[in-house]
N, C-alpha and C positions, 0 to 999 in steps of 0.2 A: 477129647476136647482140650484144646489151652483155655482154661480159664483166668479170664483178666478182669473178673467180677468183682473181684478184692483183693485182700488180702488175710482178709480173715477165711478164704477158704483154704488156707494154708494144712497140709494133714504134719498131724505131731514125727518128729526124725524118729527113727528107731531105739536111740541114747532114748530119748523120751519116753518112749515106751518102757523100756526097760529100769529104767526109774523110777519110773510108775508101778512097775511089778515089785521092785526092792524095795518101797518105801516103809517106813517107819514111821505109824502113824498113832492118834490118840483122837478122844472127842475135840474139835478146834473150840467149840461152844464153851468148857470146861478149860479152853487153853493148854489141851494136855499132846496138843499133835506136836509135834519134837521137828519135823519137816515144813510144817505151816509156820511154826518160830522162825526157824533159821531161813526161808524168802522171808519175810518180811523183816528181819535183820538186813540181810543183803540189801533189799528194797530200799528202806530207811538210809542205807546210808551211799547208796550211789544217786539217790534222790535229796540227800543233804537235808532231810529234816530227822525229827525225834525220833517220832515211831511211823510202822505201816501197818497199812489192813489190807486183807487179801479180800475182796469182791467178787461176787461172779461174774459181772461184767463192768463195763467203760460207762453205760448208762446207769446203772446202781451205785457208781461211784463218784457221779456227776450229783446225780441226784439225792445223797449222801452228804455230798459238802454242802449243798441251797440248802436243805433242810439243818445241819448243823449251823450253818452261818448266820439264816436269816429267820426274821419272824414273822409272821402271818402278816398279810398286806403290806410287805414289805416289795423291793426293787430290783429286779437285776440287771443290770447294764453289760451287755451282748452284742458281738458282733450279729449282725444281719444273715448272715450263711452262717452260722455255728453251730455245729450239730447237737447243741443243746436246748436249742430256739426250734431248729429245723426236726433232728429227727431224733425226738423220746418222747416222743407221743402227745408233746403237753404236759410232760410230770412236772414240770416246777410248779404249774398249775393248780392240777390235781391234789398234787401232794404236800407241797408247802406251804400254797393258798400264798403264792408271790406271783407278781405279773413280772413278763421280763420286758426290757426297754432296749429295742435293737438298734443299735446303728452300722451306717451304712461303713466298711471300711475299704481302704485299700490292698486290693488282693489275700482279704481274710485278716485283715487287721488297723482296728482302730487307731485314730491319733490318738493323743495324751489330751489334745485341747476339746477334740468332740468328746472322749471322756468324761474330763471335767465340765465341760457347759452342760453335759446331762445329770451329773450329779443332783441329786435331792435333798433337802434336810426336812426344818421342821414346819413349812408352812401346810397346814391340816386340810386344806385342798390335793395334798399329793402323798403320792406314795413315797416314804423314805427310803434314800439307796442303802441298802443292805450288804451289796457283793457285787466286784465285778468280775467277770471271767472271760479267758481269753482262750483261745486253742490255736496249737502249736504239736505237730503243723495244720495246717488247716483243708481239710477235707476239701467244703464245697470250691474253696480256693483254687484246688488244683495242688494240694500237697505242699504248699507256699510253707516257706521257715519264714517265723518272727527271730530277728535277730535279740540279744539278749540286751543289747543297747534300747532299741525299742519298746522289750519290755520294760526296761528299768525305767523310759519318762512314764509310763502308767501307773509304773508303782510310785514314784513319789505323788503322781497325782495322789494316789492312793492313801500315803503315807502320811499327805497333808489334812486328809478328810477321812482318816480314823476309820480309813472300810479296807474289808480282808479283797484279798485277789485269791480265786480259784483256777488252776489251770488246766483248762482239759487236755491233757498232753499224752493220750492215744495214741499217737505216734511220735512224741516227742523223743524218741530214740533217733527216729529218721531225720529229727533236724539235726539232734545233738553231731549226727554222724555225717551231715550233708556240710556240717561247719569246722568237723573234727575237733570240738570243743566236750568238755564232760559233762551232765546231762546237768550238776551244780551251776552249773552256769547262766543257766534258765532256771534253776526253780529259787535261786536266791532271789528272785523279786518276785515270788507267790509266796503264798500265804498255805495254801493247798496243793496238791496237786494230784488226778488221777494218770496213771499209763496202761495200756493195754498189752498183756501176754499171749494173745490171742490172736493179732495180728502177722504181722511180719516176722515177729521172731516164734511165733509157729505154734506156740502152747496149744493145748485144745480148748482149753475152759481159763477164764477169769482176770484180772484186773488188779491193779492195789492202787490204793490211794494213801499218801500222806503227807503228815503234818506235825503239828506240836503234840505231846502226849495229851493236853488238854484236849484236842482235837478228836481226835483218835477215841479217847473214851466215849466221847460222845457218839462217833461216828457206829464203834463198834454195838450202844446201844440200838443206834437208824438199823443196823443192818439186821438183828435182830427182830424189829418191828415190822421191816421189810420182806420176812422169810429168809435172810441172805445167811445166819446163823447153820453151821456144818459141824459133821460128826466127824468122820473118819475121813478129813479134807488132806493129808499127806499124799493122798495117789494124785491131786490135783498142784500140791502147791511143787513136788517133784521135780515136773516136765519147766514149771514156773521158772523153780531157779538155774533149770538147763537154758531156759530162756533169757535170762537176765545174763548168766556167766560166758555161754558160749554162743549167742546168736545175734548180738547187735552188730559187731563189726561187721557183718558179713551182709549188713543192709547194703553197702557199700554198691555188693553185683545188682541189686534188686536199683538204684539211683542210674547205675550207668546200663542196665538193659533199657528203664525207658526213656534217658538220653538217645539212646541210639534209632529204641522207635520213634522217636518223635523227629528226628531228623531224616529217619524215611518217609514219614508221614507228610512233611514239610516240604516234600521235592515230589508230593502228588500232584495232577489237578485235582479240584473240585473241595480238598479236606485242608485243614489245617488245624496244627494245637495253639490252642488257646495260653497265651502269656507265654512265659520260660516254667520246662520243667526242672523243678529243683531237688525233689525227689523221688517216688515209684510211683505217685501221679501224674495222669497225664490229660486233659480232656480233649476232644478231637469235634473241631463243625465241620458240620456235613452238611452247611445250609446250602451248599453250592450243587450239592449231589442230588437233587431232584426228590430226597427223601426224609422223612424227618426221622430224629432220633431212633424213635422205637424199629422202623423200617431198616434202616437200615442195623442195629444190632440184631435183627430176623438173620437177615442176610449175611452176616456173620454167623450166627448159630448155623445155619443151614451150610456152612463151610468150614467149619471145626471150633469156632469160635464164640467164647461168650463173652458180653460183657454189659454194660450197663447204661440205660439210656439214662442222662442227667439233666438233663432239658430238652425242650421242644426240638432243638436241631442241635445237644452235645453229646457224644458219648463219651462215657469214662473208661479209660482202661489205667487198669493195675498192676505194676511188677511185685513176684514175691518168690518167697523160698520154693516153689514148686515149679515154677517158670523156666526155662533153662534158656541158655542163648540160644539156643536152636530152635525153641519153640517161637522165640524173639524174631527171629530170621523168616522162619513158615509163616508168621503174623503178618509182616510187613510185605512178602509174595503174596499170601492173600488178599491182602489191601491191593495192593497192585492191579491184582487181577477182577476185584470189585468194580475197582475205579473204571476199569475201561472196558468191562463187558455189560454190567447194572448199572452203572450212575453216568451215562450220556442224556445229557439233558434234549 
């Protein structure tokens, strides 16, 4: 099967593994793993803050900063599609007893002025804004880059009203590399930020988030509270920093495979992608094809192919280290061949 489900079905390289086998490890809870130090060294400073903490995942590490940032019945100000709002279940919820406050943005990102108009203080009819957070790139968007210009008018919103920015930047590698900028470049106007090692650059397990050391103490008490607390974490933090050292640049192929499907997809009848792809997202309607979403992803499976239905009539597909141009190529023949034997209206 090509799988274009994600990117987090990425299976770890072989270096990976094998790093995994040699690693040098200790309790991480006692601070004594010697390989869970040195990723979150590397981490901290290709991320330009203090310190970092390794997570098990991109939602634990989301969920980590609201609870560190904010206080009960407090605010979070949220893009509308944010996989913060959309898909963890409700933890802000659940777990920080904060409601979030979504707005609608432009291809996965808010202006600076609808920002500030939502902003809260102290009148005792409302919740006070606590955090705002942004994601970069943005998921439900279509893998959309926020430019670091853009973030910077939110952060002085920010900056004027005394409230932290968290960045869910999960794939913020894929913008930093869709811009050819360093990844400091984005997180100097946050406050926080989490990225996932589990994605595109292929890890098997886990996340880091960071911040100021002040931060960070805190955080690593959440994750403790959380379960998120590990023994002999060096077989995971490993593959981590194979991740961080030798797997970003190579997003690059993962950007221009689904450039290139999306430009066979665009010269079908009946599909089309949604907006400009910018990097290994891509979403495809099929309102035209006589089928909705989930039918039509069948219909892929049942011809080598998986991938994910995203609404009523989009589906998602994802480039990533597992994907090869060839499998890119057999994709785009199968479409083809969908189009004009299943989808005549």
């Amino acid at each position: 099967m090509i799988d274009l489900r994600s990117d987090t079905v990425t299976k770890l390289t072989d270096r990976m593994r094998q790093v995994m086998f040699e690693a040098e490890v200790g309790d991480d809870v006692y601070r004594d793993d010697p390989t869970m130090r040195e990723l979150e060294e590397i981490a901290a400073k290709k991320l330009g803050k203090e310190e970092a903490l390794f997570v098990t995942s991109g939602t634990q590490g989301n969920q980590i900063a609201v609870l560190v940032h904010c206080s009960l019945g407090e605010e979070i100000i949220l893009e509308e599609g944010s996989h913060i709002f959309r898909y963890e279940g409700g933890a802000t919820s659940a777990f920080a007893g904060i409601q979030p406050f979504p707005i609608k943005g432009e291809r996965g990102m808010m202006s600076a002025e609808d920002v500030e108009a939502a902003i809260k203080g102290s009148d005792i009819h409302e919740a006070e804004t606590g955090l705002i957070c942004l994601e970069n790139t943005h998921n439900r968007a279509g893998g959309t880059v926020t430019t670091p210009k853009k973030m910077k008018e939110i952060y002085d919103v920010a900056q004027r009203h005394h409230i932290p920015i968290h960045l869910d930047g999960a794939r913020l590698m894929n913008a930093a590399v869709a811009l050819k900028r360093p990844m400091t470049d984005f997180t100097q106007y946050v406050t926080t930020v989490q990225i996932c090692l589990s994605k595109g650059l292929g890890a098997p397990v886990g996340s880091i988030i960071a911040g100021s050391s002040e931060f960070i103490a805190k955080a690593r008490k959440w994750r403790k509270r959380l379960g998120g607390g590990l023994r002999q974490a060096g077989v995971l933090a490993a593959p981590g920093i194979v991740a961080l050292t030798e797997m970003v640049d190579r997003l690059e192929e993962d950007h221009q495979h689904a450039a290139w499907l999306a430009e066979q997809i665009n010269a079908l009848p009946r599909v089309s992608v949604v907006g400009k792809v910018e990097t290994n997202i891509l979403m495809m309607d099929v309102s035209e094809t006589g089928h909705t979403a989930n039918e039509f992803v069948a219909l892929l499976k049942e011809n080598g192919i998986l991938a994910n239905a995203f609404a009523p009539t989009i589906v998602r597909l994802v480039t990533h280290y597992d994907v090869s141009k060839k499998d890119i190529e057999e994709t785009a023949d199968i479409l083809k061949q969908l189009i004009a034997e299943k989808c005549v209206k």
